[in-house]
PyMOL Python script that loads the backbone (N, CA, C, O; Angstrom):
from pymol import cmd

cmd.read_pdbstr("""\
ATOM      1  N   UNK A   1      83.879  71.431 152.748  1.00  0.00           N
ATOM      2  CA  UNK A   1      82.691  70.667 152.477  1.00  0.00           C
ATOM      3  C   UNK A   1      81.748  71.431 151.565  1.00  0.00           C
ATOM      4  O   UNK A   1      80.567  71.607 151.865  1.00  0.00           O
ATOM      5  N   UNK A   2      82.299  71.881 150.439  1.00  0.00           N
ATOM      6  CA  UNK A   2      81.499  72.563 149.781  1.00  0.00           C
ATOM      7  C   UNK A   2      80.813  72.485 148.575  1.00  0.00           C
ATOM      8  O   UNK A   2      79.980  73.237 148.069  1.00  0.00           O
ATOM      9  N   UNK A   3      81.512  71.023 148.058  1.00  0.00           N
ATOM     10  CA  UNK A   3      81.098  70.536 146.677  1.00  0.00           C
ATOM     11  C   UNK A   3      80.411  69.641 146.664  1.00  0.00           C
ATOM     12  O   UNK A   3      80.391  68.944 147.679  1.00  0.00           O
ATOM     13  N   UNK A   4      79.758  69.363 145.789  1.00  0.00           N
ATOM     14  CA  UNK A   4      78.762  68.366 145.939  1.00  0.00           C
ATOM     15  C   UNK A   4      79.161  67.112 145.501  1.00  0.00           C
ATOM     16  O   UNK A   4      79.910  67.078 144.525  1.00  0.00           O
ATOM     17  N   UNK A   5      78.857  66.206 145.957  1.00  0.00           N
ATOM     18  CA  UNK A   5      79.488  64.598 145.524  1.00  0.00           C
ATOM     19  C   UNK A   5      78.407  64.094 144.008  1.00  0.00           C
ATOM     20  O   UNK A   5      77.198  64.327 143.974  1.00  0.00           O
ATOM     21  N   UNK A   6      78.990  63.563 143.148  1.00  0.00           N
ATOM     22  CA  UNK A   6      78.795  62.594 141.706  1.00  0.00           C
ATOM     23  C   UNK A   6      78.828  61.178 142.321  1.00  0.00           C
ATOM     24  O   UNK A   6      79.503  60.800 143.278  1.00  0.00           O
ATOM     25  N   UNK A   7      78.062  60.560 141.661  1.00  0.00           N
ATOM     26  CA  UNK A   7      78.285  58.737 141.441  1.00  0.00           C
ATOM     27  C   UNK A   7      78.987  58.404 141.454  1.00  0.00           C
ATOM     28  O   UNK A   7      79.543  58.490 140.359  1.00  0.00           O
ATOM     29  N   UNK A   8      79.887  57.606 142.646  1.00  0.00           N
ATOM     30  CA  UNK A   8      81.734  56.776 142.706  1.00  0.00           C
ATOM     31  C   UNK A   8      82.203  57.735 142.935  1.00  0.00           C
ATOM     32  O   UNK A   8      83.323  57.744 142.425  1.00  0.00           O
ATOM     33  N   UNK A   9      81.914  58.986 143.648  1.00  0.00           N
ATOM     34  CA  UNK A   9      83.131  59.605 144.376  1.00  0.00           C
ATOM     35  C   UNK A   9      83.074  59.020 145.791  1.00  0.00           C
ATOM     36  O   UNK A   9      82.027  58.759 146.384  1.00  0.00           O
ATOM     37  N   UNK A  10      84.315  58.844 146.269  1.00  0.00           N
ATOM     38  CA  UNK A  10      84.947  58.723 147.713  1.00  0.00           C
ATOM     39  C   UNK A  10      84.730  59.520 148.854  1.00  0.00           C
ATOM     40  O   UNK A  10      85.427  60.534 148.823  1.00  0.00           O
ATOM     41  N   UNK A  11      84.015  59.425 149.847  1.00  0.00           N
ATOM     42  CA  UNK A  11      83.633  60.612 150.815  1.00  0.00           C
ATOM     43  C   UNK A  11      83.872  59.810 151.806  1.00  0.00           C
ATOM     44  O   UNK A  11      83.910  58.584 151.913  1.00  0.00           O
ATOM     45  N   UNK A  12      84.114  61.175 152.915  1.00  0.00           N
ATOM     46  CA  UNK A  12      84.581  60.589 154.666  1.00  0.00           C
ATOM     47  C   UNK A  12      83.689  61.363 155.418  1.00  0.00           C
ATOM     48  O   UNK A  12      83.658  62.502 154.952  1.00  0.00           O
ATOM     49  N   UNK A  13      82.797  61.197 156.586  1.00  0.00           N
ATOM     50  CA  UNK A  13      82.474  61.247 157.186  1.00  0.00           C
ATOM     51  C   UNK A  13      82.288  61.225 158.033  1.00  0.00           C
ATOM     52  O   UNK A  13      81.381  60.398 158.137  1.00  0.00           O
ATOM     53  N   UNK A  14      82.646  61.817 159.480  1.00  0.00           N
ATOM     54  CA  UNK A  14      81.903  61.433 160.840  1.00  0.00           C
ATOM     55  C   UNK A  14      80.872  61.289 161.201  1.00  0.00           C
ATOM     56  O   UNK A  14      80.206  62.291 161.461  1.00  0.00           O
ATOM     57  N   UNK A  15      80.260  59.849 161.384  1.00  0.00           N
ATOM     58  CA  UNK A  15      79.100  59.323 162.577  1.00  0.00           C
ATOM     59  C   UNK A  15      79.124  58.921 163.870  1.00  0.00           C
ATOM     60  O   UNK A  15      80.195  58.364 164.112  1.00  0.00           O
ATOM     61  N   UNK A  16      78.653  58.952 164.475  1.00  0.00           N
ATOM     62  CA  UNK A  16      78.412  58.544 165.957  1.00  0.00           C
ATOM     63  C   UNK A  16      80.326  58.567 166.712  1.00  0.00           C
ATOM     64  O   UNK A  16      80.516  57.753 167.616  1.00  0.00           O
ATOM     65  N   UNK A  17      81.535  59.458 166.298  1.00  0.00           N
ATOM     66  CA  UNK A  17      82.638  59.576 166.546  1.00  0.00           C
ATOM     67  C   UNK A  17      83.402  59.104 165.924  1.00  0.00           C
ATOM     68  O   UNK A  17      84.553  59.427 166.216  1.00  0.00           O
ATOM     69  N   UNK A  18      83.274  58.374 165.066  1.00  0.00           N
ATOM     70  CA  UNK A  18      83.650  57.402 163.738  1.00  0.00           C
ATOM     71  C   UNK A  18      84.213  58.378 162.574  1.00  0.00           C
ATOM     72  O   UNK A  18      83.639  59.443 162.342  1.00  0.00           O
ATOM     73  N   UNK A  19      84.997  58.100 162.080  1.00  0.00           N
ATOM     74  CA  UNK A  19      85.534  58.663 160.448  1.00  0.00           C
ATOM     75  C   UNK A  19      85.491  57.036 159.651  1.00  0.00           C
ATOM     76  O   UNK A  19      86.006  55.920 159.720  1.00  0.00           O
ATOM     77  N   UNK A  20      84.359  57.931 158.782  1.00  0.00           N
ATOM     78  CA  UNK A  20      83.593  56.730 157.939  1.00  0.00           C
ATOM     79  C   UNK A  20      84.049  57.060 156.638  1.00  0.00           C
ATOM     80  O   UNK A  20      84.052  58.232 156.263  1.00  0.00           O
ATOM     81  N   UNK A  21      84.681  55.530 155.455  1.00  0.00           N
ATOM     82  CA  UNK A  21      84.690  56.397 153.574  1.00  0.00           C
ATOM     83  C   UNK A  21      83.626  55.303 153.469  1.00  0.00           C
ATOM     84  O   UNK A  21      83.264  54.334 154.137  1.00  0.00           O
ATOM     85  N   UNK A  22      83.249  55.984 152.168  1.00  0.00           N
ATOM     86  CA  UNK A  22      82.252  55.080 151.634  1.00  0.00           C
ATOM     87  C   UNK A  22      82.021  55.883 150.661  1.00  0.00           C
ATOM     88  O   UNK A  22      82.058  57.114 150.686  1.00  0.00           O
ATOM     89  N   UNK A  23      81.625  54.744 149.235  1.00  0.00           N
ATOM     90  CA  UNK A  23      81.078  55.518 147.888  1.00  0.00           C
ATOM     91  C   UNK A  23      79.953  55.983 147.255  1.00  0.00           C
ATOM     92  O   UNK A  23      79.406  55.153 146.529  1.00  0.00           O
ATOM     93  N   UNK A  24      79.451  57.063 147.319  1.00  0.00           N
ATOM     94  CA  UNK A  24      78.880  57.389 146.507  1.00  0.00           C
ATOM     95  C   UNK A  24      77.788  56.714 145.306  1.00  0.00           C
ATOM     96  O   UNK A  24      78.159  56.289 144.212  1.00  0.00           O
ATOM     97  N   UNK A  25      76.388  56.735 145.798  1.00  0.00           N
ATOM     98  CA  UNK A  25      75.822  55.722 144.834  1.00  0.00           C
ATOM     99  C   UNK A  25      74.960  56.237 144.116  1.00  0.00           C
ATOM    100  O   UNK A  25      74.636  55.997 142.953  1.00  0.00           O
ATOM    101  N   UNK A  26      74.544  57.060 144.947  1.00  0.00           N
ATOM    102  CA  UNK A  26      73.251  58.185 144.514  1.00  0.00           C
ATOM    103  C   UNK A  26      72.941  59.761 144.980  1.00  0.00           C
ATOM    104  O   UNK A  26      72.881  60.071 146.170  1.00  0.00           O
ATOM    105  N   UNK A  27      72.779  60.586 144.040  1.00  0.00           N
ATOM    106  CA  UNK A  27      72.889  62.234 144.607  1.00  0.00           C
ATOM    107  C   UNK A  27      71.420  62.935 144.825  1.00  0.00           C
ATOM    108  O   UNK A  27      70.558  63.190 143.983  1.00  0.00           O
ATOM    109  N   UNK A  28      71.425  63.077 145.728  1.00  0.00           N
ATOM    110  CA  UNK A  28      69.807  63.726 146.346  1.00  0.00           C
ATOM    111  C   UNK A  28      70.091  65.432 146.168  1.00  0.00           C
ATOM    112  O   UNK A  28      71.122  66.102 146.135  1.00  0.00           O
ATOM    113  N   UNK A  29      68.900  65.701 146.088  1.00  0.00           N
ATOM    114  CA  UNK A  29      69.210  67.017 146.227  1.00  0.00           C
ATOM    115  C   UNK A  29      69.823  67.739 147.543  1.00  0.00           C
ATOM    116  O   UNK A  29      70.179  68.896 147.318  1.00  0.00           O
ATOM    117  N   UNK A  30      70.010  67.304 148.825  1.00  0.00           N
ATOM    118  CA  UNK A  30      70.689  67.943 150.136  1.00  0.00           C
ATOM    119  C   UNK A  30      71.019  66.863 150.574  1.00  0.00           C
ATOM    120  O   UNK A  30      71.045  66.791 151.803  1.00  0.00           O
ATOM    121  N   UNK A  31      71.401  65.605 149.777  1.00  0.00           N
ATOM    122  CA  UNK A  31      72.487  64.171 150.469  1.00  0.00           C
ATOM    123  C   UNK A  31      72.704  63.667 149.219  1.00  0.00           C
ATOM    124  O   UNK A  31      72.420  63.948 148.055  1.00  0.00           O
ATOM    125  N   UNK A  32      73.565  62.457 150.105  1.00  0.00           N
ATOM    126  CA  UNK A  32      73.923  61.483 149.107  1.00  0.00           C
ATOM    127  C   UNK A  32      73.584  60.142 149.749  1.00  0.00           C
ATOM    128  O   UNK A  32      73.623  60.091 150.978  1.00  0.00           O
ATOM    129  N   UNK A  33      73.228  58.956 148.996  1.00  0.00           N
ATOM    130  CA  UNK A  33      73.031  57.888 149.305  1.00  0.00           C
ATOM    131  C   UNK A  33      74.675  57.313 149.608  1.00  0.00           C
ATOM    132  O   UNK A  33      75.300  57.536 148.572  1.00  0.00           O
ATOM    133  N   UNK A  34      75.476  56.741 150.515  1.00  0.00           N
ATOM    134  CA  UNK A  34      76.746  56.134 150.476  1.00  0.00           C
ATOM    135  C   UNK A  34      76.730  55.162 150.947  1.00  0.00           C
ATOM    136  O   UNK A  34      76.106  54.945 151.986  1.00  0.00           O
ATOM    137  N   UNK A  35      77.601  54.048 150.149  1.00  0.00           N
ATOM    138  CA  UNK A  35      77.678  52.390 150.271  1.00  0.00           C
ATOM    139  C   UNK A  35      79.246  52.055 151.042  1.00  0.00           C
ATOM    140  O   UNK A  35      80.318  51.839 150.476  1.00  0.00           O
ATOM    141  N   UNK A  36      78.948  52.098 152.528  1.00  0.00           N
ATOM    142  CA  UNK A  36      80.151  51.696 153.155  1.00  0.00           C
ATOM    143  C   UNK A  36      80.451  50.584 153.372  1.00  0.00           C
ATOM    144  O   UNK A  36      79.735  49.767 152.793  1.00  0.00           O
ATOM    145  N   UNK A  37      81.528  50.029 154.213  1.00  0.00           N
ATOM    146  CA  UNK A  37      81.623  48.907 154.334  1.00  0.00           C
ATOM    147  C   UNK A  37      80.445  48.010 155.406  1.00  0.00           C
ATOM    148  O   UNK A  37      79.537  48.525 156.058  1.00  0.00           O
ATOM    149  N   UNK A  38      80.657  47.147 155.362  1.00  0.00           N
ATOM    150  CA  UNK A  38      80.224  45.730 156.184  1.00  0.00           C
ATOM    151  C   UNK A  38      80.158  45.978 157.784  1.00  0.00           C
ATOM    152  O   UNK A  38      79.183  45.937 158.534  1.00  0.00           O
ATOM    153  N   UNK A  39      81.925  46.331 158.136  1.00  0.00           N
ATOM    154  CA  UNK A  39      82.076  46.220 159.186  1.00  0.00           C
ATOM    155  C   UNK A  39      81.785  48.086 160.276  1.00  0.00           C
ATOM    156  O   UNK A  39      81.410  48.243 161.438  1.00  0.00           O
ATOM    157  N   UNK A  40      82.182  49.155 159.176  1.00  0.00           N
ATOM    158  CA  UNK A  40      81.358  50.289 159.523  1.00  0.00           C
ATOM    159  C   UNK A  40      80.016  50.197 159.776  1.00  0.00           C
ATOM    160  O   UNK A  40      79.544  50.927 160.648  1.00  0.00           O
ATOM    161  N   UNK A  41      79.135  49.243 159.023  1.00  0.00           N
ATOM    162  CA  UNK A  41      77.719  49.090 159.035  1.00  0.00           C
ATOM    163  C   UNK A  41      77.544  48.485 160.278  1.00  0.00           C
ATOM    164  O   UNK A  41      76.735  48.979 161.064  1.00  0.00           O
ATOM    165  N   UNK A  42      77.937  47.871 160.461  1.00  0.00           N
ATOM    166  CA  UNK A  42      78.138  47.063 162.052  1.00  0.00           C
ATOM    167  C   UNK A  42      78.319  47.759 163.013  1.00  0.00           C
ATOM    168  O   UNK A  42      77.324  47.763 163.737  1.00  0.00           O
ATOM    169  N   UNK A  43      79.266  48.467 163.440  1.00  0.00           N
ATOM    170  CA  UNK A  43      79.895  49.124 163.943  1.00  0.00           C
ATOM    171  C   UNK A  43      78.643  50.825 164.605  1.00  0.00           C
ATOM    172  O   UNK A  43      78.470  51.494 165.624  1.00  0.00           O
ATOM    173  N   UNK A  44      78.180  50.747 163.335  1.00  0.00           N
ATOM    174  CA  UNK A  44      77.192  51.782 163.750  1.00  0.00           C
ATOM    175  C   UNK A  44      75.525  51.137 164.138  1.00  0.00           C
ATOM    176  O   UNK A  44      74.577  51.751 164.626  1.00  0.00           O
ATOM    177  N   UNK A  45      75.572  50.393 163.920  1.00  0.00           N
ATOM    178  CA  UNK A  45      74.169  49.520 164.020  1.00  0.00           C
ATOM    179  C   UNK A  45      73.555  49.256 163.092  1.00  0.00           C
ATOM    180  O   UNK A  45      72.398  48.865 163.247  1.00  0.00           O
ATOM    181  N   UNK A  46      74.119  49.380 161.791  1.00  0.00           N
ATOM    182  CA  UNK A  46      72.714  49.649 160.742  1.00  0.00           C
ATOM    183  C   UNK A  46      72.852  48.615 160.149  1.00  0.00           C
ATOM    184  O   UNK A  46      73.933  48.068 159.929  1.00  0.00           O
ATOM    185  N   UNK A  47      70.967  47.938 159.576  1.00  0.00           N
ATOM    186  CA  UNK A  47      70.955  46.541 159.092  1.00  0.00           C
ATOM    187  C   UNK A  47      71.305  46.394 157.788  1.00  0.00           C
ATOM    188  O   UNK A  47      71.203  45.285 157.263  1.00  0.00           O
ATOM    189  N   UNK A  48      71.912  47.837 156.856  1.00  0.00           N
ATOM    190  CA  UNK A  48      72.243  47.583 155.497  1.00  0.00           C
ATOM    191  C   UNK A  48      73.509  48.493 155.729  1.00  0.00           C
ATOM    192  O   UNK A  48      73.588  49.380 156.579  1.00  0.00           O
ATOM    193  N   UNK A  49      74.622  48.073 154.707  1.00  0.00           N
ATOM    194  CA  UNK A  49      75.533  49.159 154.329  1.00  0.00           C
ATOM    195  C   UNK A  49      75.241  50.275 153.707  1.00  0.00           C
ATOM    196  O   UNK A  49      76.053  50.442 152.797  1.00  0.00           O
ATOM    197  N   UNK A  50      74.608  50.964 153.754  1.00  0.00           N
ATOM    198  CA  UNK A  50      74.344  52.283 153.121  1.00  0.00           C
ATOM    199  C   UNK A  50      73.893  53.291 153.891  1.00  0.00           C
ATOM    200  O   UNK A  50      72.907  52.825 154.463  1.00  0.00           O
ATOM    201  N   UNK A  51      74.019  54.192 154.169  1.00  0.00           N
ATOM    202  CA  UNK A  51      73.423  55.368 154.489  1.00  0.00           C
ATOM    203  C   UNK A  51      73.438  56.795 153.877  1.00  0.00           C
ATOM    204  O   UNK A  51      74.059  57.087 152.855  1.00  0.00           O
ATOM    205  N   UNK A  52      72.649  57.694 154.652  1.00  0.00           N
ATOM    206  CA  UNK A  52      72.052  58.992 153.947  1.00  0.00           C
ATOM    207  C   UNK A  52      73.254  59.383 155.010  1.00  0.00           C
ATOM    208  O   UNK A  52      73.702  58.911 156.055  1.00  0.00           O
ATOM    209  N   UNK A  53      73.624  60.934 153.831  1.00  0.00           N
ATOM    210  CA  UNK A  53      74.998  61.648 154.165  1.00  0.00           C
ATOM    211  C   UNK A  53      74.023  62.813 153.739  1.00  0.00           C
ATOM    212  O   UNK A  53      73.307  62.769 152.739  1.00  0.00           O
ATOM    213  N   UNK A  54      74.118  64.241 154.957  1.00  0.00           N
ATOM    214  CA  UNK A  54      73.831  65.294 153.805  1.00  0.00           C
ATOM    215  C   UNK A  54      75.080  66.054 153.263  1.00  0.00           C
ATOM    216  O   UNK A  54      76.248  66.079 153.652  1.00  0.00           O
ATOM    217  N   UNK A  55      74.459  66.642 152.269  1.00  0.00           N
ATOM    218  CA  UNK A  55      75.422  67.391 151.434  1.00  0.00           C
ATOM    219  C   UNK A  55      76.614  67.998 152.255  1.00  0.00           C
ATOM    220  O   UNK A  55      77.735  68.056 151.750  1.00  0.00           O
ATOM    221  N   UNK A  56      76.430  68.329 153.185  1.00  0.00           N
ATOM    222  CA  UNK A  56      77.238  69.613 154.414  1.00  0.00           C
ATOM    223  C   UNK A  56      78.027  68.531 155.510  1.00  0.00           C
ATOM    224  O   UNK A  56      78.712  69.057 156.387  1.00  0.00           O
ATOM    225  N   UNK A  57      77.957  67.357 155.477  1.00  0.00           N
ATOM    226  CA  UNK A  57      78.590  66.583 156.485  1.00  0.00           C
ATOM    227  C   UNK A  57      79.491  65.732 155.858  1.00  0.00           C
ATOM    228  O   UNK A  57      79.758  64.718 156.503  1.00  0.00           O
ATOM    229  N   UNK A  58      80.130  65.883 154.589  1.00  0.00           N
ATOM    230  CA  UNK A  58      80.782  64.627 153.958  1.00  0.00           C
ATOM    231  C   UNK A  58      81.983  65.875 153.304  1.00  0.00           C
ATOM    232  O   UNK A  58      82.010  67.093 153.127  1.00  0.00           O
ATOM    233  N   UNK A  59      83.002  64.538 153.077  1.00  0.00           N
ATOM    234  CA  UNK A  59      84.200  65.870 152.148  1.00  0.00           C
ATOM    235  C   UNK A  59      84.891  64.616 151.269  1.00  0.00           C
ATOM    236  O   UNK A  59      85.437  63.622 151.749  1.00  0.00           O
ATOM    237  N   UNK A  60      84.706  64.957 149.774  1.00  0.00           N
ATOM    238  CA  UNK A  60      85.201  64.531 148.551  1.00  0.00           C
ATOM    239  C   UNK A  60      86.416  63.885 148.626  1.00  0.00           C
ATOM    240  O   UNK A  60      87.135  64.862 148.421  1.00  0.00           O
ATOM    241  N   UNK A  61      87.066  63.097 148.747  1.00  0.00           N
ATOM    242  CA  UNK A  61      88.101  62.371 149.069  1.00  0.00           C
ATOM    243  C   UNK A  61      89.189  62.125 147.540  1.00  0.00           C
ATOM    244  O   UNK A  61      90.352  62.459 147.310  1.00  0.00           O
ATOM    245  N   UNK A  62      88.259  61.467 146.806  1.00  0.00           N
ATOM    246  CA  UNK A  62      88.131  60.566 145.385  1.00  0.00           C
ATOM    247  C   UNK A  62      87.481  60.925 144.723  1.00  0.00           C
ATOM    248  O   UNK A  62      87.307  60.346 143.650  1.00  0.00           O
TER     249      UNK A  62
END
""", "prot")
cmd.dss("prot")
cmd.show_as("cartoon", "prot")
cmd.util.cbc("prot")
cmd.orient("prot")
């Protein structure tokens, strides 16, 4: 987990016990904005598909 994610790269993640992909939309300086699916969004509770990833919890897939 050591590189930093670009715009449209592929990242996986664990949330709440979950292994989550989702792309890459926007690069923060210690996250990334990522656009997952529908049913992950569901799944975790959240009222939009997107969430904040930090830099140190995601690994480059794509």
């Amino acid at each position: 987990m050591s590189k930093k994610g670009k715009e449209g790269d592929i990242v996986k993640f664990i949330r709440n016990g979950m292994m989550i992909m989702g792309k890459v939309l926007k690069v923060r300086e210690a996250s990334v904005i990522v656009s997952i699916s529908n049913d992950d969004a569901e799944a975790l509770n959240l009222d939009t598909p997107f969430t904040i990833v930090s830099n140190k919890n995601y690994v480059i897939v794509l």
